[in-house]
VEXVO-812214 format. One record per residue (C-alpha): chain; y, z, x; residue in one letter. Coordinates in steps of 0.05 Angstrom, whole numbers, m for minus. Example, Ala and Ser with C-alpha at 12.3 -4.5 7.8 and 13.67 -1.06 7.14 Angstrom:
2
<r><unit>A</unit><Y>m90</Y><Z>156</Z><X>246</X><code>A</code></r>
<r><unit>A</unit><Y>m21</Y><Z>143</Z><X>273</X><code>S</code></r>
END
This chain:
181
<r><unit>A</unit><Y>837</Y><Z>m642</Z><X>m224</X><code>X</code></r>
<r><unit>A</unit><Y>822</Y><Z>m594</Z><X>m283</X><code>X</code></r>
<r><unit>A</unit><Y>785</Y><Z>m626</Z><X>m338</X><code>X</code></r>
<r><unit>A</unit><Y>844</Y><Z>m593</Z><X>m378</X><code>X</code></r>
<r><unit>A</unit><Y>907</Y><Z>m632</Z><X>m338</X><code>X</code></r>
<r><unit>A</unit><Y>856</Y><Z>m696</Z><X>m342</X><code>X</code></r>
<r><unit>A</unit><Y>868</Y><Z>m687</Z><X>m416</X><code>X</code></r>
<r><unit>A</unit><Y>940</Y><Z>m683</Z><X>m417</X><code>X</code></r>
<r><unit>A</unit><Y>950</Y><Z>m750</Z><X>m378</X><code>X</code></r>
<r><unit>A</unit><Y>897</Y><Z>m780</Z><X>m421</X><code>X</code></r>
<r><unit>A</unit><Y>944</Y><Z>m761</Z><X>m488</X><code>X</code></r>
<r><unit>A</unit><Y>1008</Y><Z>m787</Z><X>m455</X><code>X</code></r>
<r><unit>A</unit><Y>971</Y><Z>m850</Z><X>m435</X><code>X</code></r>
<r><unit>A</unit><Y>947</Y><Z>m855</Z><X>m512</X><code>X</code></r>
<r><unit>A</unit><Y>1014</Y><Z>m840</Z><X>m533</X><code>X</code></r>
<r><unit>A</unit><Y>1045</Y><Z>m912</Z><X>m500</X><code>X</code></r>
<r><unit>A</unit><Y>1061</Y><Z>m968</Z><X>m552</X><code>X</code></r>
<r><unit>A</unit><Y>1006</Y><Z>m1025</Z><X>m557</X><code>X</code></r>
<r><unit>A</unit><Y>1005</Y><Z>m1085</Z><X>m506</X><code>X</code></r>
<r><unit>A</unit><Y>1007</Y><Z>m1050</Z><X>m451</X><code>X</code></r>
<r><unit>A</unit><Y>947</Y><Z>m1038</Z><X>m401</X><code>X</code></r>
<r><unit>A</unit><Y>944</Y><Z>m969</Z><X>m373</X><code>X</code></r>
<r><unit>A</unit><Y>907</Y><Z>m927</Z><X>m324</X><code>X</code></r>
<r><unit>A</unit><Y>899</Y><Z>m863</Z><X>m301</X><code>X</code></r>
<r><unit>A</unit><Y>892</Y><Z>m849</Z><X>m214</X><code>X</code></r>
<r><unit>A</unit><Y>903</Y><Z>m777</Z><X>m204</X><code>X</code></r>
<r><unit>A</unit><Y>971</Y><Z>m750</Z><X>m219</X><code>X</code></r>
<r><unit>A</unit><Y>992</Y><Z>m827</Z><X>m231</X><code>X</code></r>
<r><unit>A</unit><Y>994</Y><Z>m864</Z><X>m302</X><code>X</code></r>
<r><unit>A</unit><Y>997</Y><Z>m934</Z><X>m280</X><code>X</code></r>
<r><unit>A</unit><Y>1029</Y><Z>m983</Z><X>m332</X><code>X</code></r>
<r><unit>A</unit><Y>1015</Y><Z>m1065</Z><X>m331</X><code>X</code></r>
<r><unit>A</unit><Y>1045</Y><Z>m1119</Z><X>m377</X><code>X</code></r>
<r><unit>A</unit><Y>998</Y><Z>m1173</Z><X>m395</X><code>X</code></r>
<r><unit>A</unit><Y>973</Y><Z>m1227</Z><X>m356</X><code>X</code></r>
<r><unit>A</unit><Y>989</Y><Z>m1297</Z><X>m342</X><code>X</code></r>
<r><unit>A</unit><Y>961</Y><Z>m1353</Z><X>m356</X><code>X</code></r>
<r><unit>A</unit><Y>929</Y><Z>m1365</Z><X>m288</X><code>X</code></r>
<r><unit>A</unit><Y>899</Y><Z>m1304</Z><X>m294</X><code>X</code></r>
<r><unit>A</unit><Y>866</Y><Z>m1305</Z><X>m361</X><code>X</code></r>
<r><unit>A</unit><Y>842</Y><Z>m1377</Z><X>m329</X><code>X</code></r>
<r><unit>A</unit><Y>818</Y><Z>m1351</Z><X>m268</X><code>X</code></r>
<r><unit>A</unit><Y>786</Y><Z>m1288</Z><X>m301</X><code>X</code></r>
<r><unit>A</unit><Y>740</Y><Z>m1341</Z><X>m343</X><code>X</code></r>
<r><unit>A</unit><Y>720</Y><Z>m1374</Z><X>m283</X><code>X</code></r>
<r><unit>A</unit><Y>693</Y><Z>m1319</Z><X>m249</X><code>X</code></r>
<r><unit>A</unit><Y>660</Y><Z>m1284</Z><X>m324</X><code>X</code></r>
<r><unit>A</unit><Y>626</Y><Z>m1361</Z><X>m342</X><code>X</code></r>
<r><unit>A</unit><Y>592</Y><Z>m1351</Z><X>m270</X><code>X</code></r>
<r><unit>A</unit><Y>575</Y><Z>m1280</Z><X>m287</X><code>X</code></r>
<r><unit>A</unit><Y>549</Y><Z>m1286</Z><X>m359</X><code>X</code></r>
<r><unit>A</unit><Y>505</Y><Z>m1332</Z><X>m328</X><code>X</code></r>
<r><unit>A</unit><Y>462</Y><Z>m1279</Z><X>m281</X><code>X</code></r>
<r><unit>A</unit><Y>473</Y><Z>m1222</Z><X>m329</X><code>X</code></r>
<r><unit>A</unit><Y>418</Y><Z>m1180</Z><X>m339</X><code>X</code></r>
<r><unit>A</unit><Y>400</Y><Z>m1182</Z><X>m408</X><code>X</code></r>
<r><unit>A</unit><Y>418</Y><Z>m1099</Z><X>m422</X><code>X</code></r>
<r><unit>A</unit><Y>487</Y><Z>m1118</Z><X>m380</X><code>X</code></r>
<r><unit>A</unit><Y>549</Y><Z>m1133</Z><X>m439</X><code>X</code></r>
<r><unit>A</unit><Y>606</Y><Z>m1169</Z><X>m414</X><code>X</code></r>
<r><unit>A</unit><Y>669</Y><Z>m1120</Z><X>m432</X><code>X</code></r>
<r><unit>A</unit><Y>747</Y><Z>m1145</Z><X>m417</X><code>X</code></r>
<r><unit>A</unit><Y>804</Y><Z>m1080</Z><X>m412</X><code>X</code></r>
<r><unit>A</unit><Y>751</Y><Z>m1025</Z><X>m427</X><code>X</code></r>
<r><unit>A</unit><Y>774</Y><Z>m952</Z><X>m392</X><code>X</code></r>
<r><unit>A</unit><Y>719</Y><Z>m938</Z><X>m351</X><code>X</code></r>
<r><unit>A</unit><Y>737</Y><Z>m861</Z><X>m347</X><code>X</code></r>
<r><unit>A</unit><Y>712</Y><Z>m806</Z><X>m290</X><code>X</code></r>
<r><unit>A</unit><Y>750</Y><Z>m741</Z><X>m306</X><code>X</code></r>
<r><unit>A</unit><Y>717</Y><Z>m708</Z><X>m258</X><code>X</code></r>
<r><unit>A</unit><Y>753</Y><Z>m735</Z><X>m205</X><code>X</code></r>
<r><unit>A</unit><Y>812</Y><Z>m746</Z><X>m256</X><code>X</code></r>
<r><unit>A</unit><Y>805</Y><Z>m825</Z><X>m263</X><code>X</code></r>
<r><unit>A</unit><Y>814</Y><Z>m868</Z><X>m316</X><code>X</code></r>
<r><unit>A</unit><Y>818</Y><Z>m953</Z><X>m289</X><code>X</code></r>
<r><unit>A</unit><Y>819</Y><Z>m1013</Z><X>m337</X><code>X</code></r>
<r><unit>A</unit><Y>775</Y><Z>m1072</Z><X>m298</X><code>X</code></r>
<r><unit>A</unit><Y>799</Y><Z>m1135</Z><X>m312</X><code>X</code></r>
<r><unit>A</unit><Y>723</Y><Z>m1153</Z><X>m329</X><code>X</code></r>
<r><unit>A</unit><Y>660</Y><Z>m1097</Z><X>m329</X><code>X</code></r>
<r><unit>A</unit><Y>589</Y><Z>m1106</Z><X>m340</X><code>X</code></r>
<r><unit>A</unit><Y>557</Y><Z>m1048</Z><X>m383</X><code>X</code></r>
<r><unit>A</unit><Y>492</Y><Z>m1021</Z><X>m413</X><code>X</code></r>
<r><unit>A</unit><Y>498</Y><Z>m1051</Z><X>m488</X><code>X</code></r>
<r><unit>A</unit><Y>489</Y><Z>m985</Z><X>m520</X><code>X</code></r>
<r><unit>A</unit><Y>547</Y><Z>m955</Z><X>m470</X><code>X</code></r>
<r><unit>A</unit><Y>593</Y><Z>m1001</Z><X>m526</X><code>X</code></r>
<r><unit>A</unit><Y>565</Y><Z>m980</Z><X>m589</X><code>X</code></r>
<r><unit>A</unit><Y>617</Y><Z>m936</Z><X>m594</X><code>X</code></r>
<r><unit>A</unit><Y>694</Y><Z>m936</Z><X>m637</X><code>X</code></r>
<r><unit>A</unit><Y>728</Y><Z>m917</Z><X>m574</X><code>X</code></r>
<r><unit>A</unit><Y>755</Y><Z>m956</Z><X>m516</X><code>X</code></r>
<r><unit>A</unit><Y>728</Y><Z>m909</Z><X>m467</X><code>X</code></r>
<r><unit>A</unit><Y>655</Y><Z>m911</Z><X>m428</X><code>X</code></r>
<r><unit>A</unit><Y>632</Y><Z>m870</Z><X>m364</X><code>X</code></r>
<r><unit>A</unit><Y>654</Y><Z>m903</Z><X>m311</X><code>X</code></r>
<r><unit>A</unit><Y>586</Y><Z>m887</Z><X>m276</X><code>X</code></r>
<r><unit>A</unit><Y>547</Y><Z>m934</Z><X>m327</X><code>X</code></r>
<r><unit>A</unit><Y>587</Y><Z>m1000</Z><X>m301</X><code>X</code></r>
<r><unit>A</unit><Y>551</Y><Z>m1048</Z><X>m253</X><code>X</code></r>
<r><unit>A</unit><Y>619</Y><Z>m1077</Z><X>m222</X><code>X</code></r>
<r><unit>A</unit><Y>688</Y><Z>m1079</Z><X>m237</X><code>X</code></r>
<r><unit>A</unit><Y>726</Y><Z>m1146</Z><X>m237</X><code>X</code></r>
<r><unit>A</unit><Y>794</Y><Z>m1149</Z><X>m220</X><code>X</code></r>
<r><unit>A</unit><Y>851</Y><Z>m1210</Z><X>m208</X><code>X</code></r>
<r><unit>A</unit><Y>910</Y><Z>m1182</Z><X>m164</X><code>X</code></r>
<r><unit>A</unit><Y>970</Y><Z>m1171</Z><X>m206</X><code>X</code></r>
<r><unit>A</unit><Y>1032</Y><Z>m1206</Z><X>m170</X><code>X</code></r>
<r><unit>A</unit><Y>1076</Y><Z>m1148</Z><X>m196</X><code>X</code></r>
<r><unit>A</unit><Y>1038</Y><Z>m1092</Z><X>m163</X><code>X</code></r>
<r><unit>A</unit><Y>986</Y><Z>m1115</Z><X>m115</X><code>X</code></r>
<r><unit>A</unit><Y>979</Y><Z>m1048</Z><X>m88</X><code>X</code></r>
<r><unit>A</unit><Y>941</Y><Z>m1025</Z><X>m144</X><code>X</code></r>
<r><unit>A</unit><Y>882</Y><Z>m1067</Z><X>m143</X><code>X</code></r>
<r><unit>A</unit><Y>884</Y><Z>m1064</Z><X>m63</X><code>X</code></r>
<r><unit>A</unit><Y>897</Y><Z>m998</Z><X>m53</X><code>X</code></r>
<r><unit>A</unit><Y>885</Y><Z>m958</Z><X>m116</X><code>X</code></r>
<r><unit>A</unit><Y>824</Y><Z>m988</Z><X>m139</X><code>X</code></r>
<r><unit>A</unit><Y>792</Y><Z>m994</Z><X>m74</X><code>X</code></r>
<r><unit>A</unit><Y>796</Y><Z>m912</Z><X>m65</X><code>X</code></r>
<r><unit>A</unit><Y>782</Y><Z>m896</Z><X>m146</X><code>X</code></r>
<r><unit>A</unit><Y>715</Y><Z>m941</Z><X>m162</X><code>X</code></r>
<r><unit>A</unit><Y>670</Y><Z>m922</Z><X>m102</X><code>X</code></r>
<r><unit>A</unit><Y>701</Y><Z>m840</Z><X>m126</X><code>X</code></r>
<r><unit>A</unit><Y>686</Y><Z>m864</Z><X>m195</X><code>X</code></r>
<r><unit>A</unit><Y>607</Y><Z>m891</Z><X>m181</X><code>X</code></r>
<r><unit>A</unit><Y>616</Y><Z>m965</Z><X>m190</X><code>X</code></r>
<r><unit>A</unit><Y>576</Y><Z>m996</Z><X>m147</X><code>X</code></r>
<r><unit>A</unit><Y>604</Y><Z>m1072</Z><X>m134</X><code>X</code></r>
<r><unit>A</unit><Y>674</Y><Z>m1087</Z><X>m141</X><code>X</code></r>
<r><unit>A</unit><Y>702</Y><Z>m1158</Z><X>m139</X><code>X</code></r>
<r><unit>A</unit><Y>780</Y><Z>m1173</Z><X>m124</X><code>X</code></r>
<r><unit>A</unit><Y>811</Y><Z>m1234</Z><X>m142</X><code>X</code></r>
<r><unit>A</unit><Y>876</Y><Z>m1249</Z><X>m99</X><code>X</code></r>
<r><unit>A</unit><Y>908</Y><Z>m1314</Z><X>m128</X><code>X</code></r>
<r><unit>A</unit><Y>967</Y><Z>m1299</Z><X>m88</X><code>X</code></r>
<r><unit>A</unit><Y>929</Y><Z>m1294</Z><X>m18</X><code>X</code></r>
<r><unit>A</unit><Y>875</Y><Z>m1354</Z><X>m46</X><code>X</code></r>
<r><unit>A</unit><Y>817</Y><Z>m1301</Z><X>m32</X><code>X</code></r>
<r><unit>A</unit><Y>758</Y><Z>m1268</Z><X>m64</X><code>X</code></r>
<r><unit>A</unit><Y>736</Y><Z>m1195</Z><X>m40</X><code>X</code></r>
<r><unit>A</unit><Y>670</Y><Z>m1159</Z><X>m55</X><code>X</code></r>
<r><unit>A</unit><Y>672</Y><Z>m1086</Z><X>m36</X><code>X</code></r>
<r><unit>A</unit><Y>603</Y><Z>m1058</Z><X>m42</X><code>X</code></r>
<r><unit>A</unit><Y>550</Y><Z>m998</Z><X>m15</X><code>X</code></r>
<r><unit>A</unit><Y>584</Y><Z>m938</Z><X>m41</X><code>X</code></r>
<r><unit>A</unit><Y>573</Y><Z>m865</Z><X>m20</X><code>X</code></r>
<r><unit>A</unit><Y>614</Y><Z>m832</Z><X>m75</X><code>X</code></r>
<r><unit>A</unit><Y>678</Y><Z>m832</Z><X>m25</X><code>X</code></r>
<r><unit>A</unit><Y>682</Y><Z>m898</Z><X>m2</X><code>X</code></r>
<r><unit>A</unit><Y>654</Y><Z>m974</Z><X>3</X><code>X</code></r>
<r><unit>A</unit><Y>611</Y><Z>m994</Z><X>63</X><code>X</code></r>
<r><unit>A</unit><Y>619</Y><Z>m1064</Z><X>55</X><code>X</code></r>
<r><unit>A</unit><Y>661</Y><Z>m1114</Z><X>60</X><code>X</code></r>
<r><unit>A</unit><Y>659</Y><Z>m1194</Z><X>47</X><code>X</code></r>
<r><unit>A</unit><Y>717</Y><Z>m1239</Z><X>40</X><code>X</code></r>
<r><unit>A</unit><Y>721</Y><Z>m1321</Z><X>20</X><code>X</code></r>
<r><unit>A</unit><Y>781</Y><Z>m1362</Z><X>12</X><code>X</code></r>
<r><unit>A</unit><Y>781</Y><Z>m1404</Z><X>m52</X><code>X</code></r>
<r><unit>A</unit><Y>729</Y><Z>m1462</Z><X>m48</X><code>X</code></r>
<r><unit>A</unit><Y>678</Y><Z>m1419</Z><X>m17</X><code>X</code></r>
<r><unit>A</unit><Y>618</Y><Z>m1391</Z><X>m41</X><code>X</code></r>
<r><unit>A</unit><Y>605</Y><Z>m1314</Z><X>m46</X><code>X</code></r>
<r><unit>A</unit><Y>538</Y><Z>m1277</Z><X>m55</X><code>X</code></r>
<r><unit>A</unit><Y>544</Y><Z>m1230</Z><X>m106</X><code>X</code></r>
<r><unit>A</unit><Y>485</Y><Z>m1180</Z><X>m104</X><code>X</code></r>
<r><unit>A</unit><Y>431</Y><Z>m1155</Z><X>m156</X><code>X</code></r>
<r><unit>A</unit><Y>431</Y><Z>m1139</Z><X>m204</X><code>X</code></r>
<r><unit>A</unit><Y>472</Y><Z>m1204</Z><X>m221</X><code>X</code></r>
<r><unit>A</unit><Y>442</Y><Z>m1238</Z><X>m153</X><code>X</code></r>
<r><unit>A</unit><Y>485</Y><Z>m1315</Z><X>m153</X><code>X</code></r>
<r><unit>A</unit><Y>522</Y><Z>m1349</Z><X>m110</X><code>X</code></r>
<r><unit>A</unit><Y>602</Y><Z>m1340</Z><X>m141</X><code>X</code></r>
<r><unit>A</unit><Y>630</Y><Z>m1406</Z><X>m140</X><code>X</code></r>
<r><unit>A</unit><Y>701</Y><Z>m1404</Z><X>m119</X><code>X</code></r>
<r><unit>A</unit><Y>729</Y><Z>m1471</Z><X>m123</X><code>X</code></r>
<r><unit>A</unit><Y>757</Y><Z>m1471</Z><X>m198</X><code>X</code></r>
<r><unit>A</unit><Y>802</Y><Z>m1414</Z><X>m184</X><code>X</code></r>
<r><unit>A</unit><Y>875</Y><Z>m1431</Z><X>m186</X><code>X</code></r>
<r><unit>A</unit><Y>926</Y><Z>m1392</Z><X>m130</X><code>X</code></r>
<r><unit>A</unit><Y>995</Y><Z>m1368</Z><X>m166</X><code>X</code></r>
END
């Protein structure tokens, strides 16, 4: 994708009235309404665990675009982790590159996005950890070891489990306080 058609989806994606969540995957503007309760609920569940094994230089950021137009992506994480001085900026867009995962809780509306989508655009996009939420299957997914096309690994829990979540957050992701849909 040309940096120049990259921009043209990025101003019709701008151009959308406020309350929606969008994203960019190739050719593809991808529009959300916003969540449910369950998933705001569940989404502090798994951020409390987080904030707690941060990295000091790691911010906690909720519906930042974590853009890549070289490869013509532009993704919304549920939850991201970023260099503080990444934020220090009036935009709501950061290099996609500079996240250390992206967080995401299955939407029930369009599952395929966060299974599908997502799990081709963030290993394209350099994020190196990406955790998926599925209230609707009761399961917690880390895709990780990325080579630029692709994750390497893969570890699934059902709720109540535990999952090991790697440096440079390095805890044990308690999963029992998550609530299915």
């Amino acid at each position: 994708m040309t940096p120049e058609h990259f921009a043209l989806l990025e101003e019709a994606r701008r151009s959308l009235p406020e309350g929606f969540k969008v994203e960019i995957s190739g050719d593809t503007i991808v529009v959300m309404v916003g969540p449910s309760g369950i998933h705001q609920r569940n989404l502090l569940v798994v951020r409390r665990q987080f904030d707690a094994h941060a990295p000091l230089e790691l911010l906690p950021s909720e519906n930042t675009d974590l853009v890549s137009p070289h490869v013509g992506k532009s993704r919304n994480p549920d939850l991201t982790y970023l260099p503080g001085d990444a934020l220090e900026t009036a935009a709501n867009q950061v290099p996609a590159e500079l996240a250390a995962v992206a967080v995401e809780l299955v939407s029930p509306s369009n599952p395929e996005n966060d299974w599908v989508g997502k799990v081709r655009d963030y290993p394209l996009m350099g994020i190196p950890l990406y955790l998926l939420v599925d209230a609707r299957q009761r399961t917690v997914t880390l895709f990780s070891r990325p080579d630029g096309s692709r994750y390497h690994r893969r570890e699934d829990v059902d709720f109540g489990e535990t999952l090991r979540i790697p440096e440079p957050f390095g805890f044990e992701l308690v999963t029992t306080g998550l609530l299915p849909y």
